[in-house]
GUSE-693642 format. One line per 2 residues: number of its first residue (from 0); for each residue x, y, z of C-alpha. Coordinates in pm, whole numbers, plus 50000, padded with zeros to 5 digits. Each point is the difference from the previous one (the first is absolute). Layout:
BEGIN
NUM = X,Y,Z ~ ...;
//
This chain:
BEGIN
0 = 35194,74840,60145 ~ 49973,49635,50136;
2 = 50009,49953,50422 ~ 50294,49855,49940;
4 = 50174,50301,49830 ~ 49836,50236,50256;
6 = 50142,49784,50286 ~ 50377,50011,49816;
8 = 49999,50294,49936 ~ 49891,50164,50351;
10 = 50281,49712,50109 ~ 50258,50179,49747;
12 = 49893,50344,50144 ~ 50084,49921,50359;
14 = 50309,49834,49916 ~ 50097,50336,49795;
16 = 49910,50188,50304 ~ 50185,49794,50246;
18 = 50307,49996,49774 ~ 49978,50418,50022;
20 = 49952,49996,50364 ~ 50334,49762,49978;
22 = 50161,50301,49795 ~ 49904,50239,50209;
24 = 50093,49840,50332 ~ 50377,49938,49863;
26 = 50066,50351,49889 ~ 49860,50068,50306;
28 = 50261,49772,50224 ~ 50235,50157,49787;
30 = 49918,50381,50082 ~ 50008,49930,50353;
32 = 50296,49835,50000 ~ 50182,50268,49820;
34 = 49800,50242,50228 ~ 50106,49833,50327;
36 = 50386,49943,49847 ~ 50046,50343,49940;
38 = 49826,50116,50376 ~ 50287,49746,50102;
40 = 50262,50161,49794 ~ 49937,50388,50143;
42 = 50014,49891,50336 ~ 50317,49778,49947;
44 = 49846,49702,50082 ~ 50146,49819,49728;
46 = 50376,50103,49988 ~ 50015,50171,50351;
48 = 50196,49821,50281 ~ 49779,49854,50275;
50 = 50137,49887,50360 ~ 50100,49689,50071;
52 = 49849,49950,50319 ~ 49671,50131,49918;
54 = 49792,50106,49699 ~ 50036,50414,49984;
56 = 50153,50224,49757 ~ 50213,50248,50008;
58 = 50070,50342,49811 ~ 49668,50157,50136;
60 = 49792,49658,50053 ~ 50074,49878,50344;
62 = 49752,49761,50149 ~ 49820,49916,49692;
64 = 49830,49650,50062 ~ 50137,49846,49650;
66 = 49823,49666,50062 ~ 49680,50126,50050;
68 = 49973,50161,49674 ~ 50160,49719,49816;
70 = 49761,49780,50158 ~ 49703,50268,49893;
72 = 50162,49988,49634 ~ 49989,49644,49977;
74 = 49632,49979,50097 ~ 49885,50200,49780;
76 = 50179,49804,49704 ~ 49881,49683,50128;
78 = 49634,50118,50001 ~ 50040,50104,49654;
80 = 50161,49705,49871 ~ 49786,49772,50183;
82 = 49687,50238,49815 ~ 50167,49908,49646;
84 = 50061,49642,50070 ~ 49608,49988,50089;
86 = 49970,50153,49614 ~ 50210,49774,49821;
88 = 49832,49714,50199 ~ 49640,50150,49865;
90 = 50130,50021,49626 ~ 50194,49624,50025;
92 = 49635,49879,50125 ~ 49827,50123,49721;
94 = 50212,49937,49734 ~ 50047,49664,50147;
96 = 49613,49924,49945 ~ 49950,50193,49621;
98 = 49837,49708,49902 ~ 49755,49923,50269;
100 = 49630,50181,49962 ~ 50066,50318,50254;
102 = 49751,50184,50186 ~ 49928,50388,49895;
104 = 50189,50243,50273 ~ 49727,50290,50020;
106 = 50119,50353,50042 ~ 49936,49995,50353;
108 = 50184,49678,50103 ~ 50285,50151,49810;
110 = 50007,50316,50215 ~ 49924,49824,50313;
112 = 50361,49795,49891 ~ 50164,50317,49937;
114 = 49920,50182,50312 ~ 50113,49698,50236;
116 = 50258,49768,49832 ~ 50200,50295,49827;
118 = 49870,50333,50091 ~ 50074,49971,50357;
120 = 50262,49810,50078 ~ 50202,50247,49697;
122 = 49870,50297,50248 ~ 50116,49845,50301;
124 = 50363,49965,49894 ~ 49955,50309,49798;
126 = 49938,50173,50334 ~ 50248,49809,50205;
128 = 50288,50090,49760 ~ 49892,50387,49990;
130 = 50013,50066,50339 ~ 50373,49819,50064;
132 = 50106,50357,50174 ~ 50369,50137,49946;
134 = 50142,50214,50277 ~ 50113,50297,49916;
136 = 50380,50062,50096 ~ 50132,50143,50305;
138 = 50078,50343,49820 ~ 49627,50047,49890;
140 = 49821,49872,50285 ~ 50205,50223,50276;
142 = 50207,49881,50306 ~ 49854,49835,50260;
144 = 49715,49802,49758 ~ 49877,49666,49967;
146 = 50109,49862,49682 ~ 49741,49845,49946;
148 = 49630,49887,50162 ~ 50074,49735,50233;
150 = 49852,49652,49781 ~ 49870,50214,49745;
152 = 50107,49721,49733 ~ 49903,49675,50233;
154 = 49633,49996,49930 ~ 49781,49993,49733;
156 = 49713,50114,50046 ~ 49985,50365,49930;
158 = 49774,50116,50335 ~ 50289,49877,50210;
160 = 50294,50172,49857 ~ 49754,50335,49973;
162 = 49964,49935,50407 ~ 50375,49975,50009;
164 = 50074,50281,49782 ~ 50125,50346,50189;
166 = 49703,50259,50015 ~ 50183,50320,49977;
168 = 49858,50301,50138 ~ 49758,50252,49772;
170 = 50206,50283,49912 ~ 50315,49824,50102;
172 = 49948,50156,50407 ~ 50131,49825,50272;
174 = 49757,49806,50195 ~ 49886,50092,50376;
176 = 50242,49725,50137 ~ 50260,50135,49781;
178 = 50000,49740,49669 ~ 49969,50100,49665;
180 = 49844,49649,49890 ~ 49786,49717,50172;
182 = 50081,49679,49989 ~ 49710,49702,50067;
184 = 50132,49745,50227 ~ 49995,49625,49935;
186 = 50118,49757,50202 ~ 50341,49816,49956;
188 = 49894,49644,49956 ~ 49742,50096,49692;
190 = 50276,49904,49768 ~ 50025,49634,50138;
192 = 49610,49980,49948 ~ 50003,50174,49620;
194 = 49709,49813,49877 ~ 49751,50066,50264;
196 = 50055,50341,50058 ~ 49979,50076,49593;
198 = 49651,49784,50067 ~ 49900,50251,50264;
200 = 50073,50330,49834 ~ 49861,49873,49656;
202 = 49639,50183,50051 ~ 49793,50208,49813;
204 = 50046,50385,50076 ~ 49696,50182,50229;
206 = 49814,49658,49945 ~ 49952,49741,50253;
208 = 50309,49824,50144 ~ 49969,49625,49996;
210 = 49891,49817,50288 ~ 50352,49901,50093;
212 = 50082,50117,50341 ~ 50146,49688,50124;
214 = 50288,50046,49663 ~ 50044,50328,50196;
216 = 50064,49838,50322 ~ 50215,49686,49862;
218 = 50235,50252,49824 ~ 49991,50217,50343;
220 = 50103,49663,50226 ~ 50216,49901,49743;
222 = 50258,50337,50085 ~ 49805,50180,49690;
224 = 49915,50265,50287 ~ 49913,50315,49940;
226 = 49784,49948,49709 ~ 49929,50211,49724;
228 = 49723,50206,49939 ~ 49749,49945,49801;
230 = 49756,50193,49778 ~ 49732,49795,50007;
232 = 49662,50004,50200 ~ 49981,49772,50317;
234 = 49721,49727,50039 ~ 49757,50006,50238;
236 = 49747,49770,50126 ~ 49686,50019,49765;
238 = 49778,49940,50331 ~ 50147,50273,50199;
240 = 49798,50150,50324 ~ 49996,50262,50193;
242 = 50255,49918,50313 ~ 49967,50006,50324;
244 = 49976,50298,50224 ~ 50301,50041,50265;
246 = 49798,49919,50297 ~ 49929,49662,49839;
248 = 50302,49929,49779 ~ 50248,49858,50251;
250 = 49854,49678,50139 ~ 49746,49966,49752;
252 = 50001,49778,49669 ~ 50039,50141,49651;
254 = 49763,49904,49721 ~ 50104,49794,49786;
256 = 49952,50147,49697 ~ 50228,50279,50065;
258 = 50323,49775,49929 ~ 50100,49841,49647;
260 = 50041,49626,50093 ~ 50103,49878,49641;
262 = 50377,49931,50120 ~ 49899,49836,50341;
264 = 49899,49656,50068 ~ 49719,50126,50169;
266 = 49679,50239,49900 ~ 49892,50146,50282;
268 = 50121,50074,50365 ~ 49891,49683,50194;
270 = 50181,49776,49795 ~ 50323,50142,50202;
272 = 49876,49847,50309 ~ 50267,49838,50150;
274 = 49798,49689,50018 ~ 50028,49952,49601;
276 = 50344,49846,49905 ~ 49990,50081,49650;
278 = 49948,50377,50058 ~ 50326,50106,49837;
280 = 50234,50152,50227 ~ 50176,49882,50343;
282 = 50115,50270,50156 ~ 49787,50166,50300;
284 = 49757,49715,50038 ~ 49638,50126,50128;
286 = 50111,50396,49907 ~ 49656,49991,49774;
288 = 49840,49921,50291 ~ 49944,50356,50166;
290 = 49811,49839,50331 ~ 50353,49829,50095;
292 = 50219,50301,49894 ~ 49770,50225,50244;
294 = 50163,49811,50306 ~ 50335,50097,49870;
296 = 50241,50186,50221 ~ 49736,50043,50227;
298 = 50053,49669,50231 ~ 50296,49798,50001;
300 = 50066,49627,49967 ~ 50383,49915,50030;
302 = 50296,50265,50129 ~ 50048,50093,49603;
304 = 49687,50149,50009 ~ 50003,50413,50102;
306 = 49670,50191,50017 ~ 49986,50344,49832;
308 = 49896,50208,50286 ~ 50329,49878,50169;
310 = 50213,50049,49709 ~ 49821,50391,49964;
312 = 50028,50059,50357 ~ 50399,49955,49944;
314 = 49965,50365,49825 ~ 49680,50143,50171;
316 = 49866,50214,49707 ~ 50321,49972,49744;
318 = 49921,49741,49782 ~ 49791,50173,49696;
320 = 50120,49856,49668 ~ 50133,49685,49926;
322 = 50060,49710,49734 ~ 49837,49582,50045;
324 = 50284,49801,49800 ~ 49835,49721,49992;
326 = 49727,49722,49836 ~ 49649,50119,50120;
328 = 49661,50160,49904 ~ 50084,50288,50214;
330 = 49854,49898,50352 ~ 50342,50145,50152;
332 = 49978,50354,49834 ~ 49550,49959,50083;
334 = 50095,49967,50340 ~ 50244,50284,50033;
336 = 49804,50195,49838 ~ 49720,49986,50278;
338 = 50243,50145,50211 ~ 50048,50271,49762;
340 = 50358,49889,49836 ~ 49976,49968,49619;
342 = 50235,49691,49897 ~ 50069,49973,49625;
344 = 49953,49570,49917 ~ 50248,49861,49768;
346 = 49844,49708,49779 ~ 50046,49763,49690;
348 = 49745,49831,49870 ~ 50142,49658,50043;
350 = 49690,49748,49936 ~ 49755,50245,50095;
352 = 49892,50359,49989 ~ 50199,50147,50292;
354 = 50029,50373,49847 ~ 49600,50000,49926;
356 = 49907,49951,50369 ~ 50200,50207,50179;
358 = 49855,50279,49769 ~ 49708,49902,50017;
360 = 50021,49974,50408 ~ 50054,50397,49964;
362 = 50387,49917,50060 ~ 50299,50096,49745;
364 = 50169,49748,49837 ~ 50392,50025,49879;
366 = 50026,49735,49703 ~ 50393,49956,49994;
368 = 50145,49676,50012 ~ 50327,49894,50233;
370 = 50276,50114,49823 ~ 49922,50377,49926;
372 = 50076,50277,50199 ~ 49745,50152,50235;
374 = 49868,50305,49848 ~ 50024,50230,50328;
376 = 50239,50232,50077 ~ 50270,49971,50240;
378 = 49907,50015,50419 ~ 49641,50051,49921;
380 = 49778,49743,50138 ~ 49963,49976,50378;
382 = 49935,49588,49962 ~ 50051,49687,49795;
384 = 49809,49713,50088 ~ 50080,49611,49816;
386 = 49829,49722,50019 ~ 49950,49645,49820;
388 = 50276,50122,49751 ~ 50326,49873,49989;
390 = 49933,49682,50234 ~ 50396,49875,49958;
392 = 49979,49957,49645 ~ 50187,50282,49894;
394 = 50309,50052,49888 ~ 50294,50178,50317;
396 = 50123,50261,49720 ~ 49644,50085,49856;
398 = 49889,50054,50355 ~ 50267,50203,50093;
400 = 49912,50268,49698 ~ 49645,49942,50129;
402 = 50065,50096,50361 ~ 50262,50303,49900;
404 = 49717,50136,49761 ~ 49759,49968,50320;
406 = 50238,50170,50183 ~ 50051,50253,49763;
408 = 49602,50095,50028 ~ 49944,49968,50300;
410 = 50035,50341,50253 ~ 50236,50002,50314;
412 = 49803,49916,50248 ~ 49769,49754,49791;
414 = 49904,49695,50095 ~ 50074,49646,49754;
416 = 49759,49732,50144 ~ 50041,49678,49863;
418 = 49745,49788,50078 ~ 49970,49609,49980;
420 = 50349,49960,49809 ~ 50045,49594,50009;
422 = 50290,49815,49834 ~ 50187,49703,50094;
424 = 50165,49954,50290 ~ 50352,49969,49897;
426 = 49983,50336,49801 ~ 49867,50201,50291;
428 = 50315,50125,50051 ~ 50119,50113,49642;
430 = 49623,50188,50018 ~ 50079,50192,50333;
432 = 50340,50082,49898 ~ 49801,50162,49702;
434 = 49739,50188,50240 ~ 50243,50153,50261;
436 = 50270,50125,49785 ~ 49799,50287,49980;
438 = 50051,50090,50369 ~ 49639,50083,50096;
440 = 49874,50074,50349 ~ 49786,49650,50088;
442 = 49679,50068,50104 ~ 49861,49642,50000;
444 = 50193,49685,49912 ~ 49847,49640,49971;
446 = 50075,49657,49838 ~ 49723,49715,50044;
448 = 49992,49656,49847 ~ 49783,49929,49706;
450 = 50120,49695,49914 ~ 50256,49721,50145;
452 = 50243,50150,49739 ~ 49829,50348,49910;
454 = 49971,50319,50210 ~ 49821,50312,50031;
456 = 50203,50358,50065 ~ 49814,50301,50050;
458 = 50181,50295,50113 ~ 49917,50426,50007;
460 = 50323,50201,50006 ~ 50048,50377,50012;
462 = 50210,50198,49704 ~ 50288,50173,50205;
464 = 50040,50377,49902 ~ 50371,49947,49779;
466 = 50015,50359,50027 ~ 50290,50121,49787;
//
């Protein structure tokens, strides 16, 4: 056999195959179709009457999300007719050039084709047409049930939905808080931000998550808030030392080498001087620099400033526990904790590695962004200290949840110091309004200029009892 003839026919032999794989992938479009018409058919999808006014069913179906599974349904079709247009592409290309001298496929190139132009985009849409989930009718699934698993047939990729899937109980017993299925919780928003979060949870099982932290915090700003788990294994620094001891943790420097810098402008923690302009972040300028926080609190420059052994001598020996909402390494909660108070530090890490040093300072961090809840229960923490937070930018009806939820937290009797509030002038007003709605007991109360058109507020106000 000539070189020619060899190349022609191993030319004729991939055409034959990609004209089965053709074959195949139609009979298979038309098995899922039929599949997925007759799932449609039982639950009366097809011929039952739907609302006007929204997209539910009745006769046993109520608050089935019919969209979402269309939408599902027509994914999966597109990926598979996108897969055989690919084919038919491959097979016009090579008939196209029967005449020109080809180049032998080897066995391995073949299977290397097979595996990621057809193999796994077929799996993929084999997968996301399998798990389109029914829900069983009211009858079977007993009063009082979810339908259905809340976005079960929004996403795609399959560790999501098995987050979002119920977890019922082993044996069918009823839980310890009374439940006979869990339920993972996601956050409301993730369907406006579909693409990243199916980014996030795409991982490989008991391996190594991706180094992709700030996704997790861009989908938790953007409302995506909680998160889901994930069962992956978290990255560490590959440089990691021994920290500090307690004695020396609080006022003392970090190494470096115990914080991953790949998602930060800078690489270590003296590029966060405030002195360096391109250091990544804006908020609480010189809070890297833990010889100027040490003077915090402790001396006082303007009438916004308080000191904390005023503030504690308010409740002589009743201030314990407590929660820092606001943009720091934790110098408030290091200080406090000197005088034997343990403050819990709320951080992002907005430009820089706020969550890492507070740890790392001995302190506890709380990563949760603005908009979710705080995770305490009611009339349990004896204060709640702010500080370089909301500085006037945010919104009157966001702040009002804010302050309710602070209220909500806080003990009768605590104490809410806000410290160093500053917005403009002309909003002062709309800001106090805010503040003394609440009806707390004013134990300090000042407002100092910081500007010709800015001011400071700083007040420390006492929870009345509401004793009902």
């Amino acid at each position: 056999m000539t070189k020619m003839e060899r190349a022609c026919s191993c030319k004729c032999r991939f055409s034959r195959a990609l004209a089965y794989l053709q074959i195949i992938l139609g009979f298979f479009v038309v098995i899922a179709s039929i599949t997925s018409l007759h799932r449609f058919y039982s639950t009366g999808v097809l011929f039952g009457s739907a609302s006007k006014n929204s997209q539910t069913f009745k006769e046993g179906y109520a608050d089935f999300d019919l969209k979402s599974l269309s939408d599902r349904f027509e994914e999966g079709l597109s990926r598979l007719s996108a897969l055989q247009d690919k084919l038919e592409a491959a097979v016009h290309s090579i008939n196209k050039n029967k005449t020109a001298a080809a180049e032998t496929i080897t066995r391995s190139e073949l299977r290397t084709y097979l595996e990621e132009e057809v193999i796994s985009p077929l799996y993929s849409a084999h997968i996301s047409l399998r798990l389109i989930r029914i829900p069983k009718p009211e009858s079977e699934s007993g009063p009082g049930s979810p339908m259905e698993d809340p976005l079960i047939n929004f996403f795609t990729v399959e560790e999501i939905r098995k987050y979002l899937t119920a977890k019922g109980n082993k044996n069918g017993k009823v839980s310890v808080y009374g439940t006979n299925k869990t339920y993972g919780t996601i956050g409301h928003a993730c369907v406006l931000m579909r693409k990243e979060l199916e980014e996030y949870m795409n991982y490989d099982i008991a391996n190594y998550c991706k180094d992709d932290w700030h996704l997790g915090q861009k989908l938790m700003l953007g409302g995506c808030d909680p998160l889901p788990r994930r069962r992956c294994l978290a990255r560490a620094s590959k440089l990691y030392q021994r920290p500090l001891p307690i004695n020396e943790s609080l006022w003392m420097m970090p190494d470096d080498r115990n914080v991953r810098w790949n998602n930060y402008r800078c690489r270590n923690f003296d590029c966060l001087s405030s002195k360096n302009p391109r250091r990544g972040f804006s908020k609480c300028t010189g809070c890297f620099e833990l010889d100027k926080e040490k003077v915090k609190w402790l001396t006082n420059s303007t009438l916004a400033d308080f000191l904390i052994d005023d503030v504690l001598a308010v409740k002589p020996g009743e201030i314990r526990i407590g929660v820092d909402i606001s943009v720091g390494t934790g110098s408030f909660a290091a200080r406090m904790r000197e005088r034997n108070v343990t403050i819990i530090s709320t951080a992002m890490n907005i430009g820089a590695p706020f969550n890492e040093i507070i740890a790392l300072r001995g302190l506890v961090p709380l990563y949760i962004s603005l908009g979710q809840r705080l995770p305490f229960f009611d009339n349990t923490m004896d204060l709640i200290h702010t500080s370089v937070f909301l500085d006037g930018w945010v919104d009157l009806q966001l702040l009002d949840f804010m302050l309710f939820d602070w209220d909500r937290v806080l003990r009768p009797g605590g104490l809410l110091w806000i410290d160093k509030f500053f917005c403009n002038r002309k909003d002062l007003d709309d800001y106090m309004y805010m503040i003394l709605q609440f009806r707390y007991r004013k134990h300090k109360w000042a407002v100092s200029y910081k500007s010709n058109v800015e001011v400071y507020l700083s007040a420390l106000l006492e929870k009345p009892p509401r004793s009902l």
